[in-house]
Every structure is written in C-alpha cells, then in structure tokens.
KEFI-304359 format. One record per atom (N, C-alpha, C): atom name; x negated, y negated, z negated; chain; residue in three letters. Coordinates in pm, whole numbers, plus 50000, padded with zeros to 5 digits. Layout:
BEGIN
(pt "CA",(X,Y,Z),"A","ala")
...
//
This chain:
BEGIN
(pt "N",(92896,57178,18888),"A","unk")
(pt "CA",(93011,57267,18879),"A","unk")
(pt "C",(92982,57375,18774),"A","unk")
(pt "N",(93062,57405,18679),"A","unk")
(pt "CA",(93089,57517,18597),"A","unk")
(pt "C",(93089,57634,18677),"A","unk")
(pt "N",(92977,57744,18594),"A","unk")
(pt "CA",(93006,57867,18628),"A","unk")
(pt "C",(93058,57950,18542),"A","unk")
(pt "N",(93097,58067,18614),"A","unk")
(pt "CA",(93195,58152,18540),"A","unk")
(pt "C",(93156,58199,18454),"A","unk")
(pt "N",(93171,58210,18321),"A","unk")
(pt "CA",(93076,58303,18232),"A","unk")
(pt "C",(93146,58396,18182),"A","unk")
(pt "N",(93048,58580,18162),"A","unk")
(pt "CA",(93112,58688,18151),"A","unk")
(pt "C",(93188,58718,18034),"A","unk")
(pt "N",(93141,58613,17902),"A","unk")
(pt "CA",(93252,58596,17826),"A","unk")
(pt "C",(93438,58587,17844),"A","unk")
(pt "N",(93469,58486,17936),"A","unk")
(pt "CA",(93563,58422,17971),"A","unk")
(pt "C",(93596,58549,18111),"A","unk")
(pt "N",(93552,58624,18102),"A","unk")
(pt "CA",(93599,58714,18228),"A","unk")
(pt "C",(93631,58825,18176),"A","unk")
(pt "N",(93529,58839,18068),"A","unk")
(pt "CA",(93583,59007,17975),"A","unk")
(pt "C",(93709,58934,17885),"A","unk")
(pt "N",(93727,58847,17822),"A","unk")
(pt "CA",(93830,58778,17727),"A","unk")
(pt "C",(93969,58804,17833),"A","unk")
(pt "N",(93975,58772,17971),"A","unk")
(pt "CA",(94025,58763,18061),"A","unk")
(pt "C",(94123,58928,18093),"A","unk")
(pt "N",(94059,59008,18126),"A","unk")
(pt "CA",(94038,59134,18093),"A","unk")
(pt "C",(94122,59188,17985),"A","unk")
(pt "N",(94069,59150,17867),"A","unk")
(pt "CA",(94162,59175,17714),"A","unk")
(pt "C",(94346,59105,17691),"A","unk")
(pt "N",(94343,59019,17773),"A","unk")
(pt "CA",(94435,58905,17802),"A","unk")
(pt "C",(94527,59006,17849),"A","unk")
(pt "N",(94509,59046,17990),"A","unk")
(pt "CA",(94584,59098,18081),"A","unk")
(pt "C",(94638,59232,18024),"A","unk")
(pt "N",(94533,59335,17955),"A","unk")
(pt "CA",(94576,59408,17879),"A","unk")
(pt "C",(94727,59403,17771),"A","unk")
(pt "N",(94686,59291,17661),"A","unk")
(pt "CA",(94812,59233,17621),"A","unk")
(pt "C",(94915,59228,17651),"A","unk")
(pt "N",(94942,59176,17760),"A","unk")
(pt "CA",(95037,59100,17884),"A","unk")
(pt "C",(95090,59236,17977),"A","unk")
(pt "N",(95052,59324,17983),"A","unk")
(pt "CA",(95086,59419,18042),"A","unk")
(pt "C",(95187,59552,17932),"A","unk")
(pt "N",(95081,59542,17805),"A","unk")
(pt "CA",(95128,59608,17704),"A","unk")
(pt "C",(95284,59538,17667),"A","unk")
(pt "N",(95279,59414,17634),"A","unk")
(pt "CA",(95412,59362,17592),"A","unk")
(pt "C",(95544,59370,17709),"A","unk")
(pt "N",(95489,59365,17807),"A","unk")
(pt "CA",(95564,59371,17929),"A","unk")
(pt "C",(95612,59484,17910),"A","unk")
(pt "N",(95546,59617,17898),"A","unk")
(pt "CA",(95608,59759,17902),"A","unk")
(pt "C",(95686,59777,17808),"A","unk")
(pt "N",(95632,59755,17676),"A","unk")
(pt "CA",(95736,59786,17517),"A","unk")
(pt "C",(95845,59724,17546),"A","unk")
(pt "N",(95857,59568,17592),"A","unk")
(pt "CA",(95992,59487,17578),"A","unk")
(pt "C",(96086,59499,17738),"A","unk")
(pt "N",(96032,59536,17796),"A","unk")
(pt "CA",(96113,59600,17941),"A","unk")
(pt "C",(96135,59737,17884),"A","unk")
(pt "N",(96123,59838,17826),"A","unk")
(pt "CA",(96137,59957,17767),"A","unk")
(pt "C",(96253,59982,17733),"A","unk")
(pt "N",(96260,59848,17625),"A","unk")
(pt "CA",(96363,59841,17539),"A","unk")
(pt "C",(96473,59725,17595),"A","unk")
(pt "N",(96467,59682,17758),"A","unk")
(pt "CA",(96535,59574,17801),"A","unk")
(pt "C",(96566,59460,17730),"A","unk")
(pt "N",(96409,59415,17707),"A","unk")
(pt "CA",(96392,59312,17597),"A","unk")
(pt "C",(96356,59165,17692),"A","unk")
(pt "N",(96419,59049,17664),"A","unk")
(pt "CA",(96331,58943,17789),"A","unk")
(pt "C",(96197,58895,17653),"A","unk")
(pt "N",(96136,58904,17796),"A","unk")
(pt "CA",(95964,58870,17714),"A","unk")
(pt "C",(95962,58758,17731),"A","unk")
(pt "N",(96038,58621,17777),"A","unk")
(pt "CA",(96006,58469,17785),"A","unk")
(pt "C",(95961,58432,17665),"A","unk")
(pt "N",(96053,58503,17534),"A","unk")
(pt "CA",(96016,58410,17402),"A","unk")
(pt "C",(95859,58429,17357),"A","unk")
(pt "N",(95810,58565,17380),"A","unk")
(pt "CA",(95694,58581,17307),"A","unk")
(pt "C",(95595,58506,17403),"A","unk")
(pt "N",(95628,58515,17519),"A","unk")
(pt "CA",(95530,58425,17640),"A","unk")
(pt "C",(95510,58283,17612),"A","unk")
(pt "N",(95625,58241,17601),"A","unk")
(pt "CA",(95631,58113,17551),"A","unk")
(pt "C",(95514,58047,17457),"A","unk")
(pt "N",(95561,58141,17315),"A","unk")
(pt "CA",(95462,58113,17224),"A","unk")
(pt "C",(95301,58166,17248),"A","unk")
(pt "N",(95274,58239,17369),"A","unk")
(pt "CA",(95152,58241,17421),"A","unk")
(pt "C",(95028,58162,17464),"A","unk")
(pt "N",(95182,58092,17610),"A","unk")
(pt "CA",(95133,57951,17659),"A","unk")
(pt "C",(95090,57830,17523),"A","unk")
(pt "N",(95194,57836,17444),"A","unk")
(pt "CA",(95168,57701,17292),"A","unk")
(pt "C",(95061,57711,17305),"A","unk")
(pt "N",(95009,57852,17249),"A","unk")
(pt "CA",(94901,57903,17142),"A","unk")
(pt "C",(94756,57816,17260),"A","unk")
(pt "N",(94707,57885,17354),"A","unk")
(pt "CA",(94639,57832,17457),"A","unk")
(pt "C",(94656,57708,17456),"A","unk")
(pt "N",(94791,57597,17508),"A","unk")
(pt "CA",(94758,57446,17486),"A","unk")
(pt "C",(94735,57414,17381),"A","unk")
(pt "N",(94723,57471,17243),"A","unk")
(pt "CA",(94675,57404,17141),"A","unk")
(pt "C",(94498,57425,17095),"A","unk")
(pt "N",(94477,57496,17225),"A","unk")
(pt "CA",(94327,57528,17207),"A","unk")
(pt "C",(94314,57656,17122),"A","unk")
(pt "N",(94409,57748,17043),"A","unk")
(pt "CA",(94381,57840,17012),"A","unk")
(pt "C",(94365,57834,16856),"A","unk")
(pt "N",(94386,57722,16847),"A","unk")
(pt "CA",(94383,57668,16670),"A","unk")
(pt "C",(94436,57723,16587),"A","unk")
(pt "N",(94466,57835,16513),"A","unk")
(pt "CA",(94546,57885,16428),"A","unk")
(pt "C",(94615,57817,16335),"A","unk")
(pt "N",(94579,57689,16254),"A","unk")
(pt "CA",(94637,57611,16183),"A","unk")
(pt "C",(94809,57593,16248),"A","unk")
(pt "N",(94782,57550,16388),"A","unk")
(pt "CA",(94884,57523,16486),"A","unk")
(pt "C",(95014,57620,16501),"A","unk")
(pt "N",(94964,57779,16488),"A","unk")
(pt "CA",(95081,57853,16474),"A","unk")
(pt "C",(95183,57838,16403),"A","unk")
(pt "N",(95200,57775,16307),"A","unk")
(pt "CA",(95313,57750,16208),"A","unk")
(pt "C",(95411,57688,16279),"A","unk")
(pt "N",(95377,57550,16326),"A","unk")
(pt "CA",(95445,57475,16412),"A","unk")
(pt "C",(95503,57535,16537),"A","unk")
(pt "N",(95371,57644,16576),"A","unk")
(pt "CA",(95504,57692,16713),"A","unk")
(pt "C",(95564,57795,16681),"A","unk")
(pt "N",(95562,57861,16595),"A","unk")
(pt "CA",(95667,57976,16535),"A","unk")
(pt "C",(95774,57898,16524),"A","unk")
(pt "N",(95799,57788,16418),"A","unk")
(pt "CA",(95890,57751,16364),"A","unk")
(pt "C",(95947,57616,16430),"A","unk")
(pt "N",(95861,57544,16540),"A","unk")
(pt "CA",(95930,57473,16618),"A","unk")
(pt "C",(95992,57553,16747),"A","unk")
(pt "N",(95930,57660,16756),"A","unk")
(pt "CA",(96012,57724,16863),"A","unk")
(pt "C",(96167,57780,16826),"A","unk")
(pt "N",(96129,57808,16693),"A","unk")
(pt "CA",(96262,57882,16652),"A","unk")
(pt "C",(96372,57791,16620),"A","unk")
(pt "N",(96358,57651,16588),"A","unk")
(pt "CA",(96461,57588,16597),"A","unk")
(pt "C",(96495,57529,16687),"A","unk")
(pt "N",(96453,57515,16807),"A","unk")
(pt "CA",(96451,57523,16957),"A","unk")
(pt "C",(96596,57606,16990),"A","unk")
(pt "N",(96536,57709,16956),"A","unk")
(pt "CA",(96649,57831,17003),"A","unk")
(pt "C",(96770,57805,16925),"A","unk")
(pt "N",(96751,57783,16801),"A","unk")
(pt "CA",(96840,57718,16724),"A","unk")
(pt "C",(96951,57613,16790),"A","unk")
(pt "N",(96870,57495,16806),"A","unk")
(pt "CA",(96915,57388,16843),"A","unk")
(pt "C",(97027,57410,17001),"A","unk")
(pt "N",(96988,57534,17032),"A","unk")
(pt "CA",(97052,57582,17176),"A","unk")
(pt "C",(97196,57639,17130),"A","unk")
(pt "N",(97183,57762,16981),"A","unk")
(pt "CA",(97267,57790,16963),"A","unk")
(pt "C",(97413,57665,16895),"A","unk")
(pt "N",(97378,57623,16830),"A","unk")
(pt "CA",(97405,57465,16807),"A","unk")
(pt "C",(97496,57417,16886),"A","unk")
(pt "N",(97401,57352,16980),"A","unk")
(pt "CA",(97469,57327,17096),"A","unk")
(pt "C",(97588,57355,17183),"A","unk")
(pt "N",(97568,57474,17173),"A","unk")
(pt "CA",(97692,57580,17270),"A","unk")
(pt "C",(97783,57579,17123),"A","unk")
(pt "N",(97803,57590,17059),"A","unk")
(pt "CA",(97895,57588,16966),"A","unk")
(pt "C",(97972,57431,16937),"A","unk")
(pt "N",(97871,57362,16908),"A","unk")
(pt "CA",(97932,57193,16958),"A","unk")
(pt "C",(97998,57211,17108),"A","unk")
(pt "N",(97945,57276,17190),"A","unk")
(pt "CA",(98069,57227,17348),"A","unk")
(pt "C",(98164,57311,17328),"A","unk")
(pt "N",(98115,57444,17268),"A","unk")
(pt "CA",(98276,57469,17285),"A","unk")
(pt "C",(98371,57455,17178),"A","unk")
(pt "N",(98329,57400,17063),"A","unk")
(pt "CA",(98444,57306,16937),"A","unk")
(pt "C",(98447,57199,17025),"A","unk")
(pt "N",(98383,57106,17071),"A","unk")
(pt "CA",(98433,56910,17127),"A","unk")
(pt "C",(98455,56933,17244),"A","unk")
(pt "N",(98428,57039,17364),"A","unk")
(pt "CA",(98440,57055,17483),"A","unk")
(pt "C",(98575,57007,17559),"A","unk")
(pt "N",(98747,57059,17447),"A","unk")
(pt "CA",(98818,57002,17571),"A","unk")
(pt "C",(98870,56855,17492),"A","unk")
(pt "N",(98790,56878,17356),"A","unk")
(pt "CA",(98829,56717,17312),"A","unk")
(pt "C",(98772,56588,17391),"A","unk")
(pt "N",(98658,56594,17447),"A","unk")
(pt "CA",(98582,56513,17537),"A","unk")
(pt "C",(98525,56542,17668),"A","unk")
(pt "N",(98548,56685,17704),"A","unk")
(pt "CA",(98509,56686,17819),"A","unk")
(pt "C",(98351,56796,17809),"A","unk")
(pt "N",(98363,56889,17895),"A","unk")
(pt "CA",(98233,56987,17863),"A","unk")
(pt "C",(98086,56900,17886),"A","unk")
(pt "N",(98096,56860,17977),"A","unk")
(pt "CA",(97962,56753,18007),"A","unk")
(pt "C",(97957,56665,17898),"A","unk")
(pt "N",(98044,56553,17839),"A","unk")
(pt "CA",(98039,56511,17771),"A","unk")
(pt "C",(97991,56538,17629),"A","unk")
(pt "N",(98034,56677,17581),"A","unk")
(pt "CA",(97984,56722,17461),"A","unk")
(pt "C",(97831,56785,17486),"A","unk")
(pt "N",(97806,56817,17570),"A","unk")
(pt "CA",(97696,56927,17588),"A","unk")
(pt "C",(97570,56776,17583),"A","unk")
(pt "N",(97602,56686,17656),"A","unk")
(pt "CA",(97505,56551,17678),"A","unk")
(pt "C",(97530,56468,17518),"A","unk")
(pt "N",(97655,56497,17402),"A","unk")
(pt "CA",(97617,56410,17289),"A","unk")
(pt "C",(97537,56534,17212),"A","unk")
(pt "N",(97547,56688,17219),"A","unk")
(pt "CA",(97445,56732,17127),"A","unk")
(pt "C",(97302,56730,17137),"A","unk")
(pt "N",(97281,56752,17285),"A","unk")
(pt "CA",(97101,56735,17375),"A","unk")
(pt "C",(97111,56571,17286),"A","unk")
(pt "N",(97153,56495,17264),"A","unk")
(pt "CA",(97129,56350,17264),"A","unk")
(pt "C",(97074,56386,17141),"A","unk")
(pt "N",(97160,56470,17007),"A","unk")
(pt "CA",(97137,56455,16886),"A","unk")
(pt "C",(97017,56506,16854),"A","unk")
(pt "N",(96993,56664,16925),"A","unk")
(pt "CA",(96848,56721,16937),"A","unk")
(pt "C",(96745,56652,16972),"A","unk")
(pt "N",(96761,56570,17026),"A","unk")
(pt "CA",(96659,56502,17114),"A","unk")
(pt "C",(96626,56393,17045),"A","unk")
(pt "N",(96692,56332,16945),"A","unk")
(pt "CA",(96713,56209,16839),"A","unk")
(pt "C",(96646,56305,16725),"A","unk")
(pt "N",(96664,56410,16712),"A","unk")
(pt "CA",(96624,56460,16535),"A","unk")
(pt "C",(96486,56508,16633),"A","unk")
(pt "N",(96398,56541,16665),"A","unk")
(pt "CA",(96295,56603,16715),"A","unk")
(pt "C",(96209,56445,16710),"A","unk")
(pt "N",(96297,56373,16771),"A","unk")
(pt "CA",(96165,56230,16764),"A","unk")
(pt "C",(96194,56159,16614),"A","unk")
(pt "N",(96292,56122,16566),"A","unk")
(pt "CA",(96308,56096,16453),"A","unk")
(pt "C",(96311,56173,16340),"A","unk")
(pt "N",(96269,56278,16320),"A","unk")
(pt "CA",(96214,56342,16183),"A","unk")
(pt "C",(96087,56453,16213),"A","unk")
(pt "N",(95989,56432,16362),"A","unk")
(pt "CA",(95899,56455,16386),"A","unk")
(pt "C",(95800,56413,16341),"A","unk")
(pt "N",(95773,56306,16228),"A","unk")
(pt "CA",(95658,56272,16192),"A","unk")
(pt "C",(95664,56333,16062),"A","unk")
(pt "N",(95804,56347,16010),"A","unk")
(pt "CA",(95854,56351,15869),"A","unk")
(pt "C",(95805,56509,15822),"A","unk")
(pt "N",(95856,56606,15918),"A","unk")
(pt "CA",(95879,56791,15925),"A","unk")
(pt "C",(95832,56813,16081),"A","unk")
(pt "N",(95675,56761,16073),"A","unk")
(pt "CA",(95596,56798,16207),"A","unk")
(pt "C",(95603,56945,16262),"A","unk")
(pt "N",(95618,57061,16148),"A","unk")
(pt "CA",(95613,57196,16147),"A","unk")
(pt "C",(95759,57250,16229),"A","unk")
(pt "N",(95829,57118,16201),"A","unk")
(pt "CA",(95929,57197,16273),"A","unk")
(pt "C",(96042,57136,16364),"A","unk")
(pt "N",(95992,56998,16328),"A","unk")
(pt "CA",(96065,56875,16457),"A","unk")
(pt "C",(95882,56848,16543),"A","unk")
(pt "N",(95923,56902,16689),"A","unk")
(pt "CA",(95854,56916,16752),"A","unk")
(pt "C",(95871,56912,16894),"A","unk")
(pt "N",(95728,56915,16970),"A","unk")
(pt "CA",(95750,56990,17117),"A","unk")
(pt "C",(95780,57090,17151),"A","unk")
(pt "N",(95737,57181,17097),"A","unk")
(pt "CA",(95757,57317,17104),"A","unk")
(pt "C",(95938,57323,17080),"A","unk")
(pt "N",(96012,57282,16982),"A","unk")
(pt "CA",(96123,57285,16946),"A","unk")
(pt "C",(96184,57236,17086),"A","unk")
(pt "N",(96157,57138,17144),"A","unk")
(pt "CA",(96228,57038,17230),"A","unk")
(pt "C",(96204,57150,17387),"A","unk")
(pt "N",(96094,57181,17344),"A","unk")
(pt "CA",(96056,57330,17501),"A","unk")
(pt "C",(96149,57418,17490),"A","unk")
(pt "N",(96134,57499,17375),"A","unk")
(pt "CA",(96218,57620,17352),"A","unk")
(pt "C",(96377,57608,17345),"A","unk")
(pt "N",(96412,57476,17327),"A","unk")
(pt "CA",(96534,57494,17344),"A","unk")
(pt "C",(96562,57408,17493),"A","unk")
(pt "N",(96503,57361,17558),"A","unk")
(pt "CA",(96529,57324,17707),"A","unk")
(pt "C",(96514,57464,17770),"A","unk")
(pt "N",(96435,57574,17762),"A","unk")
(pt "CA",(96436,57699,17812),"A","unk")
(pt "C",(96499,57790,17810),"A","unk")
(pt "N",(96615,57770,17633),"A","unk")
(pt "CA",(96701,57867,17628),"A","unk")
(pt "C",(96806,57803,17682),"A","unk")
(pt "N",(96832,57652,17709),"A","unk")
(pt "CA",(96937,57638,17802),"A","unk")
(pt "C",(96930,57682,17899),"A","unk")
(pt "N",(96808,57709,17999),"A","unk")
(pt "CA",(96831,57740,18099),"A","unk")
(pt "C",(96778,57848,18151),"A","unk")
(pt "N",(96786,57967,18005),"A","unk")
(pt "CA",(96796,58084,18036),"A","unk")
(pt "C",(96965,58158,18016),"A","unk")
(pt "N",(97012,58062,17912),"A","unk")
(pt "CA",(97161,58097,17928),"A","unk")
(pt "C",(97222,58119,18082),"A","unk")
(pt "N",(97148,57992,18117),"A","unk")
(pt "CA",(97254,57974,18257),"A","unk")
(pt "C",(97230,58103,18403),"A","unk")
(pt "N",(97051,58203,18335),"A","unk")
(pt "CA",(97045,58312,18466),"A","unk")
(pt "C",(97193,58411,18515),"A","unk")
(pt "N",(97211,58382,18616),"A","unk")
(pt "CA",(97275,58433,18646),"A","unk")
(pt "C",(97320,58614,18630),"A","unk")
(pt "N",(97422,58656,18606),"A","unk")
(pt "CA",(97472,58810,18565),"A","unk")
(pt "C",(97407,58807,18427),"A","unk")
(pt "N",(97342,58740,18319),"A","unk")
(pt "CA",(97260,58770,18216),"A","unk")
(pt "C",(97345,58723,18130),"A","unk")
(pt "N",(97406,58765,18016),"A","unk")
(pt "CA",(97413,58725,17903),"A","unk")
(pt "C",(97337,58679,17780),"A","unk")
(pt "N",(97377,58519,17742),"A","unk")
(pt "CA",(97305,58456,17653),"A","unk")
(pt "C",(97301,58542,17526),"A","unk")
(pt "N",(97198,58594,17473),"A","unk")
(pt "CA",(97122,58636,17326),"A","unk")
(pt "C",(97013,58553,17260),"A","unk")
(pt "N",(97106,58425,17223),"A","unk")
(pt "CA",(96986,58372,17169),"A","unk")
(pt "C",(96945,58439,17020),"A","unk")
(pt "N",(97027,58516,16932),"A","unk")
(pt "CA",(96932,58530,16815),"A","unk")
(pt "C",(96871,58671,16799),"A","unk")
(pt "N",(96836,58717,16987),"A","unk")
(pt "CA",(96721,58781,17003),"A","unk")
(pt "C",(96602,58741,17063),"A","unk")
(pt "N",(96655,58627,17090),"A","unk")
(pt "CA",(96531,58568,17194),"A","unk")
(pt "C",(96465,58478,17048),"A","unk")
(pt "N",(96537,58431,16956),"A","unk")
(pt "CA",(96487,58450,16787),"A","unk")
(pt "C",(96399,58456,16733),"A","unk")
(pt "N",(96435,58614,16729),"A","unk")
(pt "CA",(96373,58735,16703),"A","unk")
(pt "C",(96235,58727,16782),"A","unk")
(pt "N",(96282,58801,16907),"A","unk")
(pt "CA",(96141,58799,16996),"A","unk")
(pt "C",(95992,58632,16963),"A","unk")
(pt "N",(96092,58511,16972),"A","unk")
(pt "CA",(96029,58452,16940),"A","unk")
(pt "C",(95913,58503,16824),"A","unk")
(pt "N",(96029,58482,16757),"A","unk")
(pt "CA",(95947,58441,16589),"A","unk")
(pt "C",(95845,58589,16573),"A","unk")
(pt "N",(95881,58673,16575),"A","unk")
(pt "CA",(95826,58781,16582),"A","unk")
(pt "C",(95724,58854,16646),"A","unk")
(pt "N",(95795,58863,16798),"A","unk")
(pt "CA",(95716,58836,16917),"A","unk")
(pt "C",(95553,58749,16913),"A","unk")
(pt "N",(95572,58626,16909),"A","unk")
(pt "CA",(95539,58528,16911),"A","unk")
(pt "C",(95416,58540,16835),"A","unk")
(pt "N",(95453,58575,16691),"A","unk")
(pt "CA",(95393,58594,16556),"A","unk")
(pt "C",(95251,58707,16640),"A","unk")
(pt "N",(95325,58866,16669),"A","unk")
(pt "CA",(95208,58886,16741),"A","unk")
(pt "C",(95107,58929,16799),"A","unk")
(pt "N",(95192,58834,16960),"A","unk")
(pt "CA",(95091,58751,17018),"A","unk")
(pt "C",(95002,58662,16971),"A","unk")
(pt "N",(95020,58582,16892),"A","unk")
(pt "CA",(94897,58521,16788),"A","unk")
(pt "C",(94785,58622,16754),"A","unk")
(pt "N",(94857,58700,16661),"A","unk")
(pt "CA",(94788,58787,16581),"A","unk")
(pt "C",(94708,58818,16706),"A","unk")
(pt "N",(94729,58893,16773),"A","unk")
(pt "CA",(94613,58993,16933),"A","unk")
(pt "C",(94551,58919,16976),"A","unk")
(pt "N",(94591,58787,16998),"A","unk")
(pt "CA",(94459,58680,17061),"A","unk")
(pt "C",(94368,58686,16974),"A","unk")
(pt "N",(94405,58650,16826),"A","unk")
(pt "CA",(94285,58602,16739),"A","unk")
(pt "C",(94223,58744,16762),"A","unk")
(pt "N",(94251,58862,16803),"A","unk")
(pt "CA",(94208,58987,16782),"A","unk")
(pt "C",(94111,58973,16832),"A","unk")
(pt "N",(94130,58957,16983),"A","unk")
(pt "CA",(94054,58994,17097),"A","unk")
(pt "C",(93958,58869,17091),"A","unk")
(pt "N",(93959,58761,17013),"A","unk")
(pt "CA",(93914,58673,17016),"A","unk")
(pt "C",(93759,58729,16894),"A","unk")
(pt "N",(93785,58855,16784),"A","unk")
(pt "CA",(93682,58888,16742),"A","unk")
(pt "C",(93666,58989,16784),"A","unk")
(pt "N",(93737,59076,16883),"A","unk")
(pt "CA",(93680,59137,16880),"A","unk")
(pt "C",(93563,59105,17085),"A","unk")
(pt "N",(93565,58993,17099),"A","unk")
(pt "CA",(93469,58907,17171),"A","unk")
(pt "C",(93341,58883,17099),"A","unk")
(pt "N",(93385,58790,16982),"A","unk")
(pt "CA",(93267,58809,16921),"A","unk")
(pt "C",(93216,58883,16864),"A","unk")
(pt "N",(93247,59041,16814),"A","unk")
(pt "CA",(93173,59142,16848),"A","unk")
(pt "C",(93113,59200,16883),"A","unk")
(pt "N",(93128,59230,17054),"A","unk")
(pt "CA",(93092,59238,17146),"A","unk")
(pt "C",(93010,59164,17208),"A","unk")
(pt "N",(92964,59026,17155),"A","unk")
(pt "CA",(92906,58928,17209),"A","unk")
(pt "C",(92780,58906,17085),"A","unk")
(pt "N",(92820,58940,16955),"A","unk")
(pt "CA",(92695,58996,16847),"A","unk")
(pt "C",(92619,59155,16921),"A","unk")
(pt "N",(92674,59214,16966),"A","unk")
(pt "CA",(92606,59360,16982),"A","unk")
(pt "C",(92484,59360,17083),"A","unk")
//
C-alpha cells in the first residue's frame, strides 16, 4: 500500500487555498465558478501536462459555444419541428463535428468541448438561474487560463520548497 507523502499533503494544502480564493472573488462578484472548476478537473485528468491546456481552454470554449448554438437552432427550428426535435438534431450535429473533425482540429474538436457543453446545458436548465453563457465564456477561458497558471505555480513553488 502507498503511503501518504508530505509532498502531496502540502501541494494539497496550496490546492485548497486556490479553491477557496476563487470561490470568494467569483461569489463576490456573483460569478458561477463551474467554468473555471471545470477547467481545473481537465487540467488534473490530463496529468497536469501543460502542452494539454490549449485544448482545454479552447475545447471548453467551444463547448459553451456549441450550447449557445444550440439554443438558437431550437428556438429558429423549434416550432418548425418541434422543441425536442430541434434541440436532439443540433446535440446530433455537435456530437457529429466533435467526432468527425476531432482528429483533424484536436485543439478544439474534443472532450472537453463535448463536457463543457453537456454542462452548460444543464446549467441552463438550474432552476430560478438565468442562462449566461458568454460569461461562463469568459470565466472559462479566462478563469480557466488562471487556474492553470496557479497550479503550475504551486507546482514550483513545491519544488522550491522541496529544493530548500
């Protein structure tokens, strides 16, 4: 069995800091923090790879995209075909351009794209909340941006601390 090591407990530590800090600024300003979280969680399943950020900046953001999109396709084809009907041929089309020009524009037909916009659907739908997707955008891309940046921070300034 793996033991805990005080690396991964002080890193831990620095984490929560973050996470607490962004929480206060963007509740401050009655900001939702999902987007920059989002691109948090990426950052971590991709092992922390920086190469990788490009892709979730910019697959997240057309994610959100692809949401705004969407709601604009149901409500132009909505009473021509039916609201379900339109809302299930644009998810079809998103869901067709993400696997079919994912090998082509990896940076930005993606998972991350296909996450972020399954999330802003169904953050539209919280109840009493009004949909802002081109702040949740914003927060993304921005947000997002960084949260990158502070990991890699805390990530030297670990190994700092771990030279001293």
């Amino acid at each position: 069995m793996a033991a805990v090591r005080k690396e991964r407990l002080l890193f831990g530590v620095f984490l929560l800091i973050l996470i607490v800090a962004i929480e206060l600024v963007l509740h401050r300003f009655h900001l939702p923090t999902w987007p920059a979280f989002m691109i948090m969680i990426f950052y971590f399943e991709t092992h922390m790879d920086k190469s990788r950020a490009p892709h979730l900046i910019l697959g997240g953001a057309v994610g959100i995209v692809c949401y705004m999109l969407t709601a604009q396709f149901v409500e132009a084809w909505g009473l021509a075909m039916g609201t379900a009907t339109a809302r299930l041929v644009c998810i079809c089309l998103v869901v067709y351009a993400i696997v079919a020009f994912g090998e082509v524009l990896p940076m930005v037909f993606n998972n991350y794209a296909f996450m972020l916009f399954l999330v802003s659907g169904l953050a539209a739908k919280l109840e009493g909340m009004t949909p802002e997707p081109w702040l949740w955008l914003g927060i993304q891309s921005i947000g997002g941006t960084i949260v990158i940046l502070a990991i890699i921070g805390i990530g030297k300034l670990m190994s700092a601390i771990t030279d001293a």
